[in-house]
C-alpha positions in Angstrom: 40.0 36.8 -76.7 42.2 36.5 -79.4 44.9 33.3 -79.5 47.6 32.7 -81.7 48.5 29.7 -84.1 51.4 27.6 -84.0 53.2 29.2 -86.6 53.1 32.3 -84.3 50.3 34.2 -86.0 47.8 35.9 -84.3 44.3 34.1 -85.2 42.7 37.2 -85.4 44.8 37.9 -88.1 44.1 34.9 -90.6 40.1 36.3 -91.3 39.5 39.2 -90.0 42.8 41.5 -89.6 43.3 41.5 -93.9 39.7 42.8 -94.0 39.8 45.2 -91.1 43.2 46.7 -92.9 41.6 46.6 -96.5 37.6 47.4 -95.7 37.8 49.1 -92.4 34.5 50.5 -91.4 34.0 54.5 -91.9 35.5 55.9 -88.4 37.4 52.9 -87.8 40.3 52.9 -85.4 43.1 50.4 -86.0 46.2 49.6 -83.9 48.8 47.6 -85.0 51.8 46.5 -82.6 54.4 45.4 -84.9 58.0 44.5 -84.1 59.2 43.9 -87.7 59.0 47.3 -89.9 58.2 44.9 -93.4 55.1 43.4 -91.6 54.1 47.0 -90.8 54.7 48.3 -94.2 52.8 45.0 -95.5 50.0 46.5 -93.8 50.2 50.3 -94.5 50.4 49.3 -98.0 47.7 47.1 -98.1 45.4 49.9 -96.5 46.7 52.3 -98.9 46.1 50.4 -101.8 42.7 49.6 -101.3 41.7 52.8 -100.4 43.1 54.4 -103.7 41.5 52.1 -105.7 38.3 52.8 -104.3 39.2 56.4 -104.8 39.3 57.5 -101.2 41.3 60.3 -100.1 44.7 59.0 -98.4 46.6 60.7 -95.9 49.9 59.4 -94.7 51.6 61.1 -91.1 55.1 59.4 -91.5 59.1 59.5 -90.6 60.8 60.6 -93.9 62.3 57.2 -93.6 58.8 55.6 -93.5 57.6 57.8 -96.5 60.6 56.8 -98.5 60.2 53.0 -98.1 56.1 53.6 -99.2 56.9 55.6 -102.1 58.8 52.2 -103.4 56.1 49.5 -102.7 52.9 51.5 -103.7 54.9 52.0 -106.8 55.6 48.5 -107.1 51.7 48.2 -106.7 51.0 50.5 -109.9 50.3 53.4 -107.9 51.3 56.7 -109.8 52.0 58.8 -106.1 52.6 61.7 -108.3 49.7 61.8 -109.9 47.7 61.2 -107.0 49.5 63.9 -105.4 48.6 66.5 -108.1 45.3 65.6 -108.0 45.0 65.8 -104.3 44.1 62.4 -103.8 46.9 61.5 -102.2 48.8 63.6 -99.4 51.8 62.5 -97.4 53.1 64.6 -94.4 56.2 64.6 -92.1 55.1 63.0 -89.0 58.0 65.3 -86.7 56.7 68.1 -88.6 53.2 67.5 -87.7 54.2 66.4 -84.2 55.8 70.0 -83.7 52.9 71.4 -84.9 50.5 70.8 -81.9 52.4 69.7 -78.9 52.5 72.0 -76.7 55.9 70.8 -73.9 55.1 67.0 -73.3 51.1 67.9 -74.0 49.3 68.0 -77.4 47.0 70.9 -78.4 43.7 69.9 -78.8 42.8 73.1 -80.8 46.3 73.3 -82.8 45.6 68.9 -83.2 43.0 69.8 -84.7 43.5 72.3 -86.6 46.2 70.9 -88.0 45.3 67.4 -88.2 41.7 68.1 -89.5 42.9 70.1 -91.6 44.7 67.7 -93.6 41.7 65.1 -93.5 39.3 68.4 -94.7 41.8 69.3 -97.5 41.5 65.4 -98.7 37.8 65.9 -99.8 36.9 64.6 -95.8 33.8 65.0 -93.8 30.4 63.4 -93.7 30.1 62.3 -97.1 33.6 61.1 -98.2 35.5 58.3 -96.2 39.0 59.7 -95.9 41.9 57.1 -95.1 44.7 57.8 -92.9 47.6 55.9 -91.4 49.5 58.3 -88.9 53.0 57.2 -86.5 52.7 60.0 -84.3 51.2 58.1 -81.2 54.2 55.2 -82.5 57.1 58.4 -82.0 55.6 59.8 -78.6 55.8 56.6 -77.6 59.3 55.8 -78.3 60.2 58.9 -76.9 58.8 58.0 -73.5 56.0 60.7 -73.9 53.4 58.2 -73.2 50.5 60.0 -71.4 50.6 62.3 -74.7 50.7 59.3 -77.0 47.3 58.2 -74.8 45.7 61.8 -75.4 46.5 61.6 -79.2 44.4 59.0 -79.3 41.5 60.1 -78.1 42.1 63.6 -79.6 41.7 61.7 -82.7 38.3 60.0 -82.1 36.9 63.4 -81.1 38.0 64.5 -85.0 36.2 61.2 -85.9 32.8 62.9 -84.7 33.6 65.6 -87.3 35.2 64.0 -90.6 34.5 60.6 -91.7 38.4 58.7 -92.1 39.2 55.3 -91.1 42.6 55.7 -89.4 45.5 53.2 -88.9 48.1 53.6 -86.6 50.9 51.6 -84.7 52.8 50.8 -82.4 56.7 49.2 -82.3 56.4 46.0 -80.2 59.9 46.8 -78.3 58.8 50.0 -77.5 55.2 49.3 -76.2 56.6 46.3 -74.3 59.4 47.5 -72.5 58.8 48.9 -68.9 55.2 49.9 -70.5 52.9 50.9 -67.6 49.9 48.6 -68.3 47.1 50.8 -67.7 48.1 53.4 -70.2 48.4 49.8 -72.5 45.2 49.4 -71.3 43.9 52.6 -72.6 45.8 52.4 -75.9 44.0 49.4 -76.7 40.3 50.7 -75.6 41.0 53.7 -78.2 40.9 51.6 -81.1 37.9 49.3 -82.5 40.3 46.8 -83.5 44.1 46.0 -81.8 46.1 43.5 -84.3 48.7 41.3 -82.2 52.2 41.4 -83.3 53.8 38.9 -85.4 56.1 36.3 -83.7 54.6 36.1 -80.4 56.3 32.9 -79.7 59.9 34.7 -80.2 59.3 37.3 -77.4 60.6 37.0 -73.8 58.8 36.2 -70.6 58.7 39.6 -69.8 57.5 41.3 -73.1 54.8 37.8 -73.8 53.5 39.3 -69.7 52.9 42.7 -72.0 51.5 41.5 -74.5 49.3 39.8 -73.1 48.2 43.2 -70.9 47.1 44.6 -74.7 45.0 41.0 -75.2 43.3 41.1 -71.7 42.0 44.8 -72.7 41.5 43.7 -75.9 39.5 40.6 -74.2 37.3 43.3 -71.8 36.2 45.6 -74.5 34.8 42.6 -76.7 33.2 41.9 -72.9 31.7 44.5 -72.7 30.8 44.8 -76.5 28.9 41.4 -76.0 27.2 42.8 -73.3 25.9 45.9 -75.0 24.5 43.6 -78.2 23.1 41.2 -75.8 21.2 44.5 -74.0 20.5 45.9 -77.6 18.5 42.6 -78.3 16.1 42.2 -75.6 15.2 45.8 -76.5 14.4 44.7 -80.3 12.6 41.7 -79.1 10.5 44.4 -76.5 9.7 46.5 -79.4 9.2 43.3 -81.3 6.6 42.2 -79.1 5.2 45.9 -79.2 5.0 46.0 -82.7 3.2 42.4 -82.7 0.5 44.0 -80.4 0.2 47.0 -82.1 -0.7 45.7 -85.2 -3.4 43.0 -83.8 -5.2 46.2 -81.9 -4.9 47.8 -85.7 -6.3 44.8 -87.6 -9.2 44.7 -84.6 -9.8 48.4 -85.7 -9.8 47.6 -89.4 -12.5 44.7 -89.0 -14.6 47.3 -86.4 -14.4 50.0 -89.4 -15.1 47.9 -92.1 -18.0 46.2 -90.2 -19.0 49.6 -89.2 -19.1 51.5 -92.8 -20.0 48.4 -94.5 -22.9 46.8 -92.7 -24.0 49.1 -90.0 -24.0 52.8 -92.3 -25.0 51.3 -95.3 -28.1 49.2 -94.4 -29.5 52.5 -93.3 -28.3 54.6 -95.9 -30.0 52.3 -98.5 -33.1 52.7 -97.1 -33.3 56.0 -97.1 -32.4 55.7 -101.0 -35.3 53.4 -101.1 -37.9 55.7 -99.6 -36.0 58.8 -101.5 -37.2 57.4 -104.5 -40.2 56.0 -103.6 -41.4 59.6 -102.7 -40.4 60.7 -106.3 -42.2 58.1 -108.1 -45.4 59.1 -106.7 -45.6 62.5 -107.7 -46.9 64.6 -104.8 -46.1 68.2 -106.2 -43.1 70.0 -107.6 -41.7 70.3 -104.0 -41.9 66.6 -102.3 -40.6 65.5 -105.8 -37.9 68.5 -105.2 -36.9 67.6 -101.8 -36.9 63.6 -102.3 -34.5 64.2 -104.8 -31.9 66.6 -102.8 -32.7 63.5 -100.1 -31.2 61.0 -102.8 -28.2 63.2 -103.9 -27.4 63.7 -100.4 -27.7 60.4 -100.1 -25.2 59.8 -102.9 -22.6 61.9 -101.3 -22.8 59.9 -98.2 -22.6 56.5 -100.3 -19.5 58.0 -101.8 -17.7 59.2 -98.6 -18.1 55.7 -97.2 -16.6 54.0 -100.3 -14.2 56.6 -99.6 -13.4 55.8 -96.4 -13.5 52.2 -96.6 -11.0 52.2 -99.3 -8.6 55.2 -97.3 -8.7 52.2 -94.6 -8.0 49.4 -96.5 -4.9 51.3 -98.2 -3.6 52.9 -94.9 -3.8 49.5 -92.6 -3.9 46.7 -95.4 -1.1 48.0 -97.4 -3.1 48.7 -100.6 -7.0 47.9 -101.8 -7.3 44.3 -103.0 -8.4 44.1 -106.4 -11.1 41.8 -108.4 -10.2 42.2 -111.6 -12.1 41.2 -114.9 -11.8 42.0 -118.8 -12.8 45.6 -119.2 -13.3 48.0 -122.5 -12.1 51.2 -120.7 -13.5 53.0 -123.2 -16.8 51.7 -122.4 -16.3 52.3 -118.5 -15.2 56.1 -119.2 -18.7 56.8 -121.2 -20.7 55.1 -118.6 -18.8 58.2 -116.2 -19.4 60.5 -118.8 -22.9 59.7 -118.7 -23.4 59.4 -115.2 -21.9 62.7 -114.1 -23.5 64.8 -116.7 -27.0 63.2 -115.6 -26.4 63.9 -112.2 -25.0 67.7 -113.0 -26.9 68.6 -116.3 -24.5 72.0 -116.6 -21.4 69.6 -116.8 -19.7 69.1 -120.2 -17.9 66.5 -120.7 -15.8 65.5 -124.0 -14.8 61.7 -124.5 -11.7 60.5 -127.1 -10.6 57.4 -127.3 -8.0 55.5 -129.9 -6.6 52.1 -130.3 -7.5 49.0 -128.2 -9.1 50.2 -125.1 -9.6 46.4 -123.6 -7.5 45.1 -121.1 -7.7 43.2 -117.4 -8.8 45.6 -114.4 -11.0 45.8 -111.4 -13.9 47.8 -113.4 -15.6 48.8 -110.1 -12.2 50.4 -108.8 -11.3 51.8 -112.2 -15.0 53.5 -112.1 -14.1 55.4 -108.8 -10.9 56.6 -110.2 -12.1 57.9 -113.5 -15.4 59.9 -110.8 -12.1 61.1 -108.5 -9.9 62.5 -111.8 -13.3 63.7 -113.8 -15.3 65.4 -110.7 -11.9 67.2 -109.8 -11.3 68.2 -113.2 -14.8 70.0 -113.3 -15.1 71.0 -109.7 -11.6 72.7 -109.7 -10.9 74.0 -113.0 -12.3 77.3 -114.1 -15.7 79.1 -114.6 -17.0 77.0 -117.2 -18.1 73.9 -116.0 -16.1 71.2 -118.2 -13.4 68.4 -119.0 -12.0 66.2 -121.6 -11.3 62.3 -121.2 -8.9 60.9 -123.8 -8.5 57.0 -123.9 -4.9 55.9 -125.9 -4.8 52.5 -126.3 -2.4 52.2 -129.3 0.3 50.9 -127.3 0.6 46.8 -126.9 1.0 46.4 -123.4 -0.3 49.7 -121.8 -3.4 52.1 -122.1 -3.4 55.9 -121.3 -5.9 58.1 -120.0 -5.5 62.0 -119.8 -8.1 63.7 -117.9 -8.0 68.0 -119.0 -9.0 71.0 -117.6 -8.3 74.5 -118.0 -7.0 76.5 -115.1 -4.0 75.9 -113.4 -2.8 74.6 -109.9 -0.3 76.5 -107.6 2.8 74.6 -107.4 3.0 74.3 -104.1 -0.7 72.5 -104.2 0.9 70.6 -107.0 3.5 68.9 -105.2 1.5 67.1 -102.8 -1.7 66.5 -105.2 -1.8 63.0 -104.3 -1.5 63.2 -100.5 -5.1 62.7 -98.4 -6.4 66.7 -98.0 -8.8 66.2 -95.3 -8.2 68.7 -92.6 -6.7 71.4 -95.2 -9.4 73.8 -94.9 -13.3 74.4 -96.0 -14.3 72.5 -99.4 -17.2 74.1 -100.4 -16.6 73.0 -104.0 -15.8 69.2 -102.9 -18.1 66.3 -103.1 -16.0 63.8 -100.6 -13.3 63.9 -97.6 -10.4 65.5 -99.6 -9.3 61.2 -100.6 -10.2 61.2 -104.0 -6.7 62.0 -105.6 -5.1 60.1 -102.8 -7.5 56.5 -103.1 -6.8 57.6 -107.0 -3.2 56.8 -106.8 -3.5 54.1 -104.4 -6.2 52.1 -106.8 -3.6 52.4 -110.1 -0.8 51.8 -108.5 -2.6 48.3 -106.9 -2.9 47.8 -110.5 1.1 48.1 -111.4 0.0 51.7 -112.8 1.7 55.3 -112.4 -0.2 58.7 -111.8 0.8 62.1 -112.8 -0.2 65.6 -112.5 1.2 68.1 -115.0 -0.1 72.4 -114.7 0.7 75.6 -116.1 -1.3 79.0 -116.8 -0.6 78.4 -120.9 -2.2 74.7 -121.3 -4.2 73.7 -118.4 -4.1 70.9 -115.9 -3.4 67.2 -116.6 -3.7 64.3 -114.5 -2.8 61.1 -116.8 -2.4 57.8 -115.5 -0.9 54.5 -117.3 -2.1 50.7 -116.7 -0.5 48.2 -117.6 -2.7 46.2 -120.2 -3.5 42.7 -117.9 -2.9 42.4 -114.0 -2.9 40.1 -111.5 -6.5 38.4 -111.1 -4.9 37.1 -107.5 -2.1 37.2 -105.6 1.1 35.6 -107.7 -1.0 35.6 -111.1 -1.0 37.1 -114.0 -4.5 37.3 -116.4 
C-alpha cells in the first residue's frame, strides 16, 4: 500500500517513482495523477531525458500547449529537439490529431489505434529489439472530456501494442479531473492497467471528497500488489519443487556415474585383461602360423575393446562430472608424440607417420590424457584422410607460455561435417573405417580444454585438413593450483 509523508509526498515516490520514471522496465506502463502541470512536466522530462541519452526512440502524444512548454525544458536540458527530429530519434505528435485519428463516436478503433499508434512506435526504430519510449495524454483528454469508458479501453488497447513493439509508456492523469464524480470502478481499472500508479502531489491539500478518490486509485493500487505477492509467493514453491527435483535428479545421476565407473572399470576390465594375458601367452608359444595368427587378432580385438572403455569412461566423466579430472606431471610432448608415432605404426605397419617438432616441447600436463588425444587426432587423421595411408605431427614450442600441435592430412571434410567435428558421433551411421564409439574428437576437446587449451579444425580441397590444438605451457596440478 502506498502512504504518504508529512510533507505531502507520496512515499512511493521518494525511491522508487524517480527510477520507475528514468529506468522504466521494457513494456512498462506508468500512470501519473497529477494536479499541478510543472510536477507533470518534471516528470515527462525526466523520462524524456533519460531515454535520449540512452539513445532510445522518444515519442511524445501531446496538446500543442503541452508540446510547447517541453520544447523549452528539454532545451534547457541540452537536448537539440531539432536534431533529434531530423534524425528520427525523436517524434512529437498532436495528441487531438491522433485522438481523431482512431475514435470512432465515443469508441476507439482498435485496428485504426493501432495502426496509427503503432505506427508511430514502428517508425521510431520499435519492436522486439529496440526499447521505444513514449509519454502519450490521450487517455488524460478523454478523460477530461467525460469519455471515460474510452479512456479505460485506450488503455488496454495499448498493452495489446505492448505484445508487439517493445516501448515503456507514460501517461497521466489530471487529479481534478480523475477525482471529481469519477466512477470508482473504472478508477479501479485505470490503475490495474498500469505496472506502476504514482500518487499525486499534495495529497494533504485535497478535500474530503477528492482524499475518498484518491484513495479508490491506492486501494487498487493496494489489490494488484496483493495479488502480485501472491503470484511470487506461488512462483516460489514451484522453484523450491523443481529445486527439490533437481536435488534428486542429480543423486540418482551421481548413483549411475559410480555404477558405470564401477562397471567399466572393475567388472569389464578384469576380464578383458585376462584375455590379453592368455592372447599373448598363446603367441609366445608358437603353435603354427594360424594359432599365432588368431591369438593376435584376439589381442587387437582386445585393444579396441580396451580403447572403447577408456572411451566411455571418460564420455561419462565429462557428461556427468563436468569435465575429466586431470593428474598432471612434467611432460616433453615431443617425447609423448613419438612414443604415438611409434605405437601406431607398430600396430598398423602400412601407416606413415611424419613427426616435426621446434622449440621447447616441455611443459605441465596429464601425459596419460595428452596420449589419448594425440591416438584420437592421429588415428583420425589416417583413418579419414585419403587413399594413402598417412599423417604429419608438428610440435611448436617456440612460444613462452604455450605449445602447438598441428595434426595433417590430405583430403578434405564437407562443411557441414565440419561444423559439428567436435560433437560425440555415435549413432550417425555405420563406421566401418572407425576404431572407437564415434568420442574420440569429442573426449579430444574435452581433455584440452580441462587443460585451459583450445581445439580447432580447419579443411579445404587445396591444403588438406587440420586439427591444431594449443596448451597452455603449466596447468593446474589440483584444484586452485598452478604447477
Amino acid at each position: 500500500m502506498v502512504s504518504q509523508t508529512s510533507t505531502g509526498q507520496p512515499l512511493e515516490d521518494t525511491a522508487s517513482t524517480p527510477s520507475k520514471v528514468t529506468q522504466p522496465s521494457p513494456r512498462g506502463h506508468i500512470v501519473q495523477f497529477y494536479e499541478d502541470d510543472r510536477v507533470l512536466l518534471d516528470g515527462i522530462v525526466r523520462f524524456v531525458a533519460t531515454g535520449v541519452r540512452g539513445l532510445q526512440p522518444i515519442v511524445i502524444v501531446a496538446t500543442v500547449r503541452r508540446r510547447a512548454s517541453l520544447a523549452v525544458r528539454l532545451r534547457l536540458e541540452g537536448i537539440d529537439i531539432e536534431r533529434l527530429t531530423a534524425h528520427g530519434q525523436l517524434v512529437m505528435v498532436d495528441a487531438d490529431a491522433t485522438l481523431a485519428s482512431f475514435m470512432d463516436g465515443d469508441a476507439p478503433s482498435p485496428e485504426r489505434f493501432a495502426q496509427t499508434v503503432g505506427g508511430l512506435l514502428a517508425r521510431d526504430g520499435g519492436g522486439r529489439d529496440t526499447c521505444v519510449r513514449a509519454y502519450a495524454e490521450l487517455v488524460d483528454l478523454l478523460w477530461q472530456r467525460g469519455q471515460r469508458a474510452a479512456a479505460v479501453e485506450v488503455e488496454q488497447l495499448w498493452n495489446h501494442l505492448a505484445q508487439i513493439y517493445t516501448f515503456s509508456l507514460l501517461c497521466a492523469y489530471a487529479t481534478r479531473s480523475a477525482l471529481s464524480g469519477a466512477d470508482s470502478v473504472l478508477l479501479e481499472q485505470v490503475c490495474r492497467a498500469h505496472g506502476h500508479v504514482i500518487p499525486a502531489h499534495g495529497y494533504a491539500n485535497l478535500d474530503a471528497e477528492h482524499r475518498g478518490h484518491e484513495l479508490v486509485v491506492l486501494q487498487a493500487r493496494a489489490r494488484a500488489l496483493e495479488a502480485e505477492v501472491e503470484h511470487r509467493a506461488a512462483l516460489e514453491a514451484e522453484l523450491a519443487d523443481l529445486r527439490t527435483r533437481a536435488a534428486v535428479a542429480n543423486e540418482l545421476a551421481a548413483r549411475y556415474q559410480d555404477l558405470l565407473y564401477g562397471l567399466l572399470g572393475h567388472d569389464l576390465r578384469n576380464p578383458l585383461g585376462a584375455i590379453m594375458m592368455n592372447a599373448d601367452y598363446i603367441a609366445r608359444l608358437r603353435l603354427g602360423e594360424r594359432p599365432t595368427r588368431n591369438a593376435a587378432r584376439i589381442t587387437s580385438s582386445a585393444s579396441r575393446m580396451s580403447r572403447m572403455i577408456d572411451q566411455l569412461l571418460d564420455f561419462t566423466q565429462a557428461w556427468l562430472g563436468g569435465g575429466p579430472t586431470l593428474a598432471a606431471g612434467p611432460v616433453e610432448l615431443a617425447a609423448l608424440c613419438r612414443r604415438v608415432k611409434d605405437e601406431l605404426e607398430a600396430d598398423h605397419p602400412a601407416w606413415m607417420i611424419t613427426l616435426s617438432d621446434v622449440g621447447d616441447t616441455a611443459g605441465t600436463w596429464d601425459a596419460d590424457r595428452m596420449m589419448r588425444v594425440l591416438h584420437h587426432l592421429v588415428g583420425n587423421a589416417i583413418t579419414h584422410g585419403t587413399g594413402v595411408c598417412n599423417a604429419t605431427l608438428r610440435v611448436d614450442g617456440r612460444a613462452a607460455d604455450e605449445v602447438v600441435v598441428e595434426v595433417h592430412n590430405d583430403g578434405a571434410i564437407a562443411p557441414a561435417v565440419l561444423a559439428t567435428l567436435f560433437e560425440p558421433r555415435w549413432g550417425d551411421g555405420p563406421r566401418q573405417k572407425a576404431d572407437g564409439l564415434g568420442l574420440g574428437l569429442y573426449l579430444s576437446k574435452q581433455i584440452v580444454e580441462a587443460h585451459a587449451g583450445s581445439i580447432a579444425a580447419s579443411s579445404n580441397e587445396a591444403h588438406g585438413t587440420t586439427l591444431r590444438f594449443t596448451l597452455p605451457r603449466h596447468v593446474a596440478t589440483s584444484l586452485g593450483e598452478r604447477a
